[in-house]
N, C-alpha and C positions, 0 to 999 in steps of 0.2 A: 504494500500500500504506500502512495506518494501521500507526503502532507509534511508542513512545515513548521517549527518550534519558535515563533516569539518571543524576543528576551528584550525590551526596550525600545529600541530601532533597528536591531538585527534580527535577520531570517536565518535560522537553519534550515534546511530541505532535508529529508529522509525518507529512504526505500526500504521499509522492514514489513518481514511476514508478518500476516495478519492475527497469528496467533502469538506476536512477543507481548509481554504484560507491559504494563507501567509503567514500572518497579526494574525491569530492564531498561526502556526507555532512557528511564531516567540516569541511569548505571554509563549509557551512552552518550546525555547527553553533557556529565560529569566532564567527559573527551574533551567535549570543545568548550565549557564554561568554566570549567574549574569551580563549580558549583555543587558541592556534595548533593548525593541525593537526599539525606537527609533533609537539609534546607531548600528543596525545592517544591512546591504546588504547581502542578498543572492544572490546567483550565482549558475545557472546550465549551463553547456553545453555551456559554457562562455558566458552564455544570465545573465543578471540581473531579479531578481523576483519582482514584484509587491508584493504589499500589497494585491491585489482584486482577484491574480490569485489563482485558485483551485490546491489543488495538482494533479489532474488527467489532467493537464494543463502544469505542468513540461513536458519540454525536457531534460531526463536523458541520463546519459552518460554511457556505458556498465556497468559501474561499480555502478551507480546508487548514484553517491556523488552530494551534493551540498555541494559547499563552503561558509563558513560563515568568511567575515570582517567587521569592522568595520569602521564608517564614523567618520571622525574628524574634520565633520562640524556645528556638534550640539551643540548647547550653553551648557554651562556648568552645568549653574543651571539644566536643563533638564534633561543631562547627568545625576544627581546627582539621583535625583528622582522622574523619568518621572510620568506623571497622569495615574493612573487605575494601576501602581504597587507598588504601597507605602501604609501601612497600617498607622492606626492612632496613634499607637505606634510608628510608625519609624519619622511619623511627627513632634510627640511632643520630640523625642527624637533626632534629628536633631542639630548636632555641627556645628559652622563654623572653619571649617579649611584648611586651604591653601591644592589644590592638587597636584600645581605644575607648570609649563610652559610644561613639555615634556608631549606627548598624553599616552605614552603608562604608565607612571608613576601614570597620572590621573586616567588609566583606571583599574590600579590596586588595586590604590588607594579607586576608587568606590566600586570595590569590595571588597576590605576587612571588607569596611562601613556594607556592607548590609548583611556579614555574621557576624559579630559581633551582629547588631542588630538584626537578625534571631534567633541568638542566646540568647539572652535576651529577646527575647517576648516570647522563650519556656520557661526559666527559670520561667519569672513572673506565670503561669499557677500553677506553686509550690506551691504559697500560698494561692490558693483559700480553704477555708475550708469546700467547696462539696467537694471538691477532699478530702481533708485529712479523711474523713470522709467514701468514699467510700473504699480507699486504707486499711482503717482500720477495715471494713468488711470481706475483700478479703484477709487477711493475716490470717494462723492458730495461732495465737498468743499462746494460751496455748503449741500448739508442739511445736514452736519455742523455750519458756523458760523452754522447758523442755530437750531439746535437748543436745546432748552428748556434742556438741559443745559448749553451753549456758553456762551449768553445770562444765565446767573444768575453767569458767574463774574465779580466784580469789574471793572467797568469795562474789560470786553473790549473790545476794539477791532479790526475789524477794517479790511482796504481792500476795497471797494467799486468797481464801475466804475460807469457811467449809469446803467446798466439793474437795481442792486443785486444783481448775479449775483458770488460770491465770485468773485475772478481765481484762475489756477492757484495756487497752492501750491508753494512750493518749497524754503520752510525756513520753520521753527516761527518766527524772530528777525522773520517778518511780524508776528507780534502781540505785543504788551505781555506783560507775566510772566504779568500774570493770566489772559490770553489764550490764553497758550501754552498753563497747564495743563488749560482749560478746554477745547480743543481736544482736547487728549490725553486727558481724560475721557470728551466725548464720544466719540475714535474707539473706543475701546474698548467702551462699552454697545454700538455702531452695530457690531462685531467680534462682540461676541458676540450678539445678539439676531436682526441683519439678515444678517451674513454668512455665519462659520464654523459648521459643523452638527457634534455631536460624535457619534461610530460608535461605538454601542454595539449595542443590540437591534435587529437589521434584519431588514425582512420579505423574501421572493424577490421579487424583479424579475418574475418569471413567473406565483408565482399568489397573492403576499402573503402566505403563509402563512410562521412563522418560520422562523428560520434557524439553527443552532447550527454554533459552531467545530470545527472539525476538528484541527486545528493547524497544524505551518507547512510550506509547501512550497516547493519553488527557485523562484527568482525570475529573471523572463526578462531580457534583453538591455535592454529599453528599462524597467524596473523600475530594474536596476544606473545606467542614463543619468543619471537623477533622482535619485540617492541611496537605493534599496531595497531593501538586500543581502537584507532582513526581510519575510515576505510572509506573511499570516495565509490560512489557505483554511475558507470554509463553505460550509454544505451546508445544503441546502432539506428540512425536516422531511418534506415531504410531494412534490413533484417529484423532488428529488436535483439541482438546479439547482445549481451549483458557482459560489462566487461567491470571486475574491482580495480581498484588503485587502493591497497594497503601501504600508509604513510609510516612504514617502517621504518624504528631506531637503529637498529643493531648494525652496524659497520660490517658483521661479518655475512648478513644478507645482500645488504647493499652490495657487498663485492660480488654477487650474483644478478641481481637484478638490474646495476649500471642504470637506474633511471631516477629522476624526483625530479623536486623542485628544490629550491635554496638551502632549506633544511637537511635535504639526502646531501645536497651536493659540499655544504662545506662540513657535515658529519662525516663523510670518505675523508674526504681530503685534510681534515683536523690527526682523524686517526694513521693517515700516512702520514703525514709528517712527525707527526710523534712515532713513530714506527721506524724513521731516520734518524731520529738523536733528536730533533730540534724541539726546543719549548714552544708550547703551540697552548695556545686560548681559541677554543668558541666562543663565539658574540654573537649575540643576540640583542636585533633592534627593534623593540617593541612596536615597531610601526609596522611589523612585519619583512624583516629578512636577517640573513644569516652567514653569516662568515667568519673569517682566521684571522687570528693575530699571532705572528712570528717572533720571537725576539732574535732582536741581529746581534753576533757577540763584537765587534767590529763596532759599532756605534753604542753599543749598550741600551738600545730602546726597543719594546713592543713597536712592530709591524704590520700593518695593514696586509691580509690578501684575500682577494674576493674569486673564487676560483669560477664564479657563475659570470664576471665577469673578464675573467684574465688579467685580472690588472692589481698590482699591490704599490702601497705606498700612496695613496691617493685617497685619504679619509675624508675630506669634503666633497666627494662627489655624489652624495645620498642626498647633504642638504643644497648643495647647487646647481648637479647634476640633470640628478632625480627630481629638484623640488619639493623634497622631503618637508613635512612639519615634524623635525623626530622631538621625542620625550628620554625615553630610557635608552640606552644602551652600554647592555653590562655584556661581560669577558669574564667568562668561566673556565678557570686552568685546572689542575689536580691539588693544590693547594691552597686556592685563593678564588673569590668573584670580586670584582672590580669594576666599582663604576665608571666606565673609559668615556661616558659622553661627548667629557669638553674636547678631545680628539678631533671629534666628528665635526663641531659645528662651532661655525663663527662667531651667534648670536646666544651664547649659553643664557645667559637671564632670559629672554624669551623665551627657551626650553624648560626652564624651570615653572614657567606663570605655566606653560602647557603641561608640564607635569602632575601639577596641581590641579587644573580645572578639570584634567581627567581620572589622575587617579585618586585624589582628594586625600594623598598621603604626603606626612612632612618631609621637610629634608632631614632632617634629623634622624626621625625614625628609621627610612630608608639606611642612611649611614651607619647606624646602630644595629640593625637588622644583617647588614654586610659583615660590620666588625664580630659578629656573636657568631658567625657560620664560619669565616674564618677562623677563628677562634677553636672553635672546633674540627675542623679541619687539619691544623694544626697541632693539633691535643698529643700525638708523639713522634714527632717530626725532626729529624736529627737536629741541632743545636745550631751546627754551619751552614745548613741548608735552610732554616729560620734565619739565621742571619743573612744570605743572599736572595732571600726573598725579600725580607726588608728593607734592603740596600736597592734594591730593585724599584720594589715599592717609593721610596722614598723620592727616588731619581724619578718616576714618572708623575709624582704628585707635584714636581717642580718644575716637569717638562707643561702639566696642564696648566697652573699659573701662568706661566709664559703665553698658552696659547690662547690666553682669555682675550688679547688683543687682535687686532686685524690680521691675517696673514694673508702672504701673497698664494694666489691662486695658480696651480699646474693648468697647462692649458687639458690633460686628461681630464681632470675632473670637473669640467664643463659637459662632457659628455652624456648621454641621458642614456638610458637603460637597454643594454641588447639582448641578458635573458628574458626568455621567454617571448622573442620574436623572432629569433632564428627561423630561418625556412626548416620546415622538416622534412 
């Protein structure tokens, strides 16, 4: 059954059997609100839904909407992180901090919680060494250090065996500074050109003819395996050929399925590079999109890379490029989240009035909310390795100061957006 979820001013769409309950519904639509089911009432046809009622049991309205509010009568802790949706990372990684008196400040509040630590349980996946291991199969290495791109950086160097075939790869600290980044130049054009495909316009499988979204439907058993709670379903203009798009986390999927949108694409490319030795951050831009930050050991600074777009070192091109109104954007490593915004944009105090009017959270809190996760993140962390995190830290909270004033503009980041309009 088609029919769509009201939350405010946004529409959900979904395609679910007619026999899913409520109570699932609702479990689904947790995905995309970050809105425990607990705390949520449905509403159709100005009746209230059960938990027990089937959706072929809805009294739809012409229009086929159900409304979605929230109740603000559920205990807080609950609120925070109801049972059967909290994983045991989110448990152990659990801060206390104040959310508030106002409900809707709470409720923003919750969410920010639970995309933060979303965020951090994809990053940890980074360091498994199956993964680095497989990622290191799966990359041409020898093309890569041979490549036009490689070869122009500064007195690259690489090792060589007899036969001039690269030897495996197993950390970046194989090649000289210049080396390195030239390498990580490289894997990136070779990411985006040769490997990842980004899903946008697709034709049926069955007779080529297009395909339009439907909206989103449950997500099976080996969907959930991978990281999928999110599942897009389309449909064949002309067959009715039913196609899913499972928005899988898992890095070690991805390296089978080669397709997404921004999220697949700099979740591959975050876990290869960590897979080469280099310090590597996701970042997440609340306005919706997603990419890397590199640190260069040569300049001592977090680095821009957008692998959707091929292009690093060019962090105002979201707000000048794109047009962007951005709010948040935070940089999720294995030891630290980091608010990187002032990076990005020219006009931070106007990012701040919009941070505000949308997510009606302090500054303060936010910062506080940061320092207590790292904090714990940190909890047994070698001594020297705190210390060059710090050091780290310190140097980029001085690099941001700096950039609170004008800067001169790359003529790159003028450029406006090419994901997602590639010919396919």
């Amino acid at each position: 059954m088609e029919f769509s979820v009201k939350y405010k001013e946004r529409k959900i769409p979904f395609v679910l059997k007619p026999e899913t309950s409520v109570l699932e519904l609702k479990k689904i639509l947790f995905s995309y609100s970050n809105i425990p089911h607990q705390l949520q009432i449905l509403v159709s046809n100005e009746q209230p839904l059960s938990n027990e009622m089937g959706i072929c049991d809805i009294e739809f309205t012409k229009d086929k909407l159900v409304h979605l509010t929230i109740d603000s009568n559920v205990d807080e802790v609950l609120s925070k992180f109801p049972e059967g949706e909290v994983t045991n990372y989110q448990k152990k990684m659990m801060v206390d901090i104040d959310l508030g008196n106002n409900f809707e400040n709470r409720i923003s509040a919750i969410k920010m919680m639970r995309r933060i630590y979303g965020y951090l349980y994809r990053v940890g996946q980074y360091q498994e060494q199956r993964l680095h291991e497989l990622i290191q199969k799966t990359i041409p290495i020898a093309d890569l250090v041979n490549s036009e791109m490689f070869l122009e950086s500064e007195k690259a160097q690489i090792y060589l065996d007899s036969t001039e075939q690269a030897k495996p790869l197993l950390r970046c600290d194989q090649f000289n500074k210049a080396g390195r980044w030239g390498f990580l130049l490289s894997l990136m054009h070779w990411f985006k050109t040769k490997f990842f495909k980004w899903f946008g316009k697709i034709e049926c499988p069955k007779c080529n003819a297009p395909m339009e979204r439907q909206g989103y439907t449950a997500a099976f058993e080996e969907d959930l395996k991978y990281g999928a709670p999110r599942v897009e379903q389309f449909c064949c203009t002309s067959c009715k050929h039913l196609l899913r798009f499972p928005r899988y986390n898992s890095v070690e999927r991805l390296l089978q399925s080669r397709i997404g949108r921004c999220g697949e694409w700099a979740n591959v490319f975050a876990g290869m590079t960590t897979a080469f030795g280099y310090d590597t951050r996701l970042v997440l831009d609340l306005t919706d999109h997603v990419w890397v930050e590199v640190f260069n050991e040569s300049t001592q600074k977090w680095i821009h890379f957008d692998p959707c777009e091929d292009i690093s070192d060019k962090p105002l091109t979201y707000e000048v490029g794109w047009g962007k109104k951005l709010t948040y954007i935070i940089a999720f490593g294995p030891l630290e989240v980091v608010d990187v915004t002032p990076r990005y944009t020219q006009a931070l105090e106007q990012v701040y009035n919009r941070r505000f009017e949308e997510y009606q959270l302090e500054e303060n809190w936010f910062s506080s909310l940061l320092h207590k996760i790292n904090s714990k993140l940190q909890e047994k962390v070698d001594p020297q390795i705190l210390e060059l995190v710090g050091k780290r830290n310190k140097s980029e909270q001085n690099e941001f100061e700096l950039k609170i004033t004008k800067r001169d503009l790359k003529k790159e980041e003028t450029r406006s957006r090419i994901s997602g309009f590639e010919k396919k």
